[in-house]
C-alpha positions, 0 to 999 in steps of 0.5 A: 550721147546725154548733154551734160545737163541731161546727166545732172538732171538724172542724177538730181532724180536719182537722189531726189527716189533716194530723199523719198525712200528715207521719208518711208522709213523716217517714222522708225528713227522718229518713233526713238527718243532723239539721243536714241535714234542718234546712237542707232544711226551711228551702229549702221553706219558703222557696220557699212564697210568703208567706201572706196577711195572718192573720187573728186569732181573737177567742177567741184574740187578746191583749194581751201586753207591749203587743203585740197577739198574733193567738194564743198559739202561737208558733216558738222561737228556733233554727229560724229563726236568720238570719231566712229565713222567720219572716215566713212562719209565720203560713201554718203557724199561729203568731201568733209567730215568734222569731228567733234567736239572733243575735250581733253578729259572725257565728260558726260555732258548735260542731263538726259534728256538734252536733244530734241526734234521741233518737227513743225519747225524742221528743226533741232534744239540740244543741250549736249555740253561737249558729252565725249570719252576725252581726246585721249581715246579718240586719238587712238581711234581716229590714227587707226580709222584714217586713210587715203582716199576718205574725206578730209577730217576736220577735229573741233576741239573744246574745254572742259566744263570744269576746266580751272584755265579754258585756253590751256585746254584749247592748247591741250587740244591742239597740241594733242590733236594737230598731228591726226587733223586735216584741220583743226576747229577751234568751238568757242561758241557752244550756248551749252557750255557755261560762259565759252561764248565770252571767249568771242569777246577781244580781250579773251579771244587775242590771248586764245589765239594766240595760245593756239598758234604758240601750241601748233607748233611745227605741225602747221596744221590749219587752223579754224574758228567756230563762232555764233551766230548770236553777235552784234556788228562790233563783236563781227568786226573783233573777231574778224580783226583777230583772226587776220592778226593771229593768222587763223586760216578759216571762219566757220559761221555759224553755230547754233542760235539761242534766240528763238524765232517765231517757232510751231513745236510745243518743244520751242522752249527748251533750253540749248542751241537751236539748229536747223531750218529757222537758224537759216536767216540768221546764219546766212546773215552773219555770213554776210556780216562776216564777209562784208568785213573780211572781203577775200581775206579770209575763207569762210564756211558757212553753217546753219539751215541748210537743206538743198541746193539752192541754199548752199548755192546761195551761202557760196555765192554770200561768201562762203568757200564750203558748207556744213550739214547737220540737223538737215540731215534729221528731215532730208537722210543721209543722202543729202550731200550727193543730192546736194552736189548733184544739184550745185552741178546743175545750177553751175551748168545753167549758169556757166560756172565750171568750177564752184571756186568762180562763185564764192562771194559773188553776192558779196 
């Protein structure tokens, strides 16, 4: 009979044919404008039935804010932003799908053309402005969609741009969304949204929290903060100290960064958020920071440059309980959580580890 390792090593092979067959068809996706391409990844996976219910693995189960996560590898808000098929994305091996950002009147965001590829860079710059139909719309289509046995579904929530009272959007959202969430997050830190970011500040950030707490009323459902990576040491120390005092059950760190670090891409300058491989650092670092002054007081989740496993095994190890993909998917395929998780199961093995909970934070 195979030894463990052997059938950790075979399923790393397995997913790693896989990462080879899409770099075969990449070239088609990457012939399409960015938006384009987008919109046709979202079509066929929508036509692929859903998935039977998954499966979760004892090695990388846990418990998170109360929630049960089948494993730690979970979709980024942006892909999915009306909900069309979070519901399907256990079948590409996340254990979490978060959808989003919806606001709660529908806007067509930013001008055309808003994202981009930095190819040289492995990288993503966009400048979507939370482009969606409206919560209204998604509710219907999110109760429908939903069912036992699928990833746990995460909803980001957002303000308008025109909004007159940002935070009584946030409530909006909560309010609208809580009932039909496994968890909801709380996006104050889109770079594309004029002036959100000041929500991260502790004079805006206290009666925010607070609102969104007042509007979840009896539902209880868990609540999570979304912040930029681009903060100084005292910004890290505020945010931390509102979520403990207003009872926030995670962090996610980070968004994307408007810094722009040394970059190849003549796409460089572009205005948006800048995700993917040269976001890495940074965000690993915040997580860091975040950890440094929260300790084990709050879960958090790290987000930003990641594409393999050793990456998601390092951020675990800094601190964070789960992990985020988005743009990592442009360059690596839509198989890259089961690669992932195939291959934090091997690093465990060569370490000992029997369950991924043991490591959080012991880089810390």
């Amino acid at each position: 009979m195979a030894s463990l390792q052997q059938r950790l090593d075979g399923s790393v092979r397995r997913w790693h044919s896989a990462a080879m067959s899409y770099r075969l068809i990449r070239p088609l996706f990457f012939a399409l404008e960015a938006e384009r391409a987008h919109h046709l990844s979202i079509k066929l996976l929508r036509l692929m039935p859903t998935p039977a219910p998954l499966a979760p693995d004892s090695a990388l189960t846990q418990t998170v804010a109360g929630i049960a996560f089948p494993n730690p590898v979970g979709l980024a808000a942006g892909y999915d932003k009306e909900g069309l098929v979070a519901h399907k994305m256990h079948g590409l091996g996340f254990g979490f799908a978060e959808l989003g950002t919806l606001t709660p009147l529908s806007q067509p965001g930013n001008p055309l053309p808003r994202l981009f590829r930095l190819v040289e860079d492995r990288a993503v710059i966009n400048r979507m402005g939370f482009n969606n139909g409206g919560q209204a719309a998604a509710a219907e289509r999110i109760a429908k969609r939903k069912r036992p046995g699928g990833p746990v579904i995460g909803i980001n929530i957002g303000a308008n741009k025109d909004a007159a009272d940002r935070i009584a959007d946030y409530a909006t959202g909560v309010t609208c969304m809580a009932p039909l969430a496994d968890y909801l997050t709380v996006n104050i830190s889109s770079p594309n949204t004029p002036g959100l970011r000041a929500l991260q500040d502790r004079t805006a950030l206290d009666p925010l929290l607070g609102a969104v707490i007042t509007a979840r009323g009896s539902h209880k459902t868990p609540i999570f903060l979304k912040v930029a990576p681009d903060l100084e040491p005292a910004d890290v120390e505020d945010i931390a100290a509102a979520c403990i005092d207003h009872g926030i059950d995670a962090l996610i760190v980070s968004n994307t960064t408007i810094s722009r670090p040394s970059l190849r891409s003549a796409l460089a300058g572009e205005t948006g958020g800048l995700s993917g491989a040269p976001l890495h650092d940074l965000s690993l670092q915040r997580l860091r920071d975040f950890r440094k002054a929260l300790g084990s007081r709050l879960p958090l989740i790290g987000v930003g440059g990641i594409a393999n496993a050793e990456q998601a095994y390092a951020r675990i190890r800094a601190g964070a309980s789960l992990i985020q993909l988005y743009s990592a998917l442009v360059y690596e395929g839509p198989y890259l959580a089961k690669r992932i998780n195939a291959g934090l199961k091997a690093l465990m093995a060569r370490d000992g580890v029997r369950n991924i909970s043991e490591i959080v934070g012991t880089d810390a």
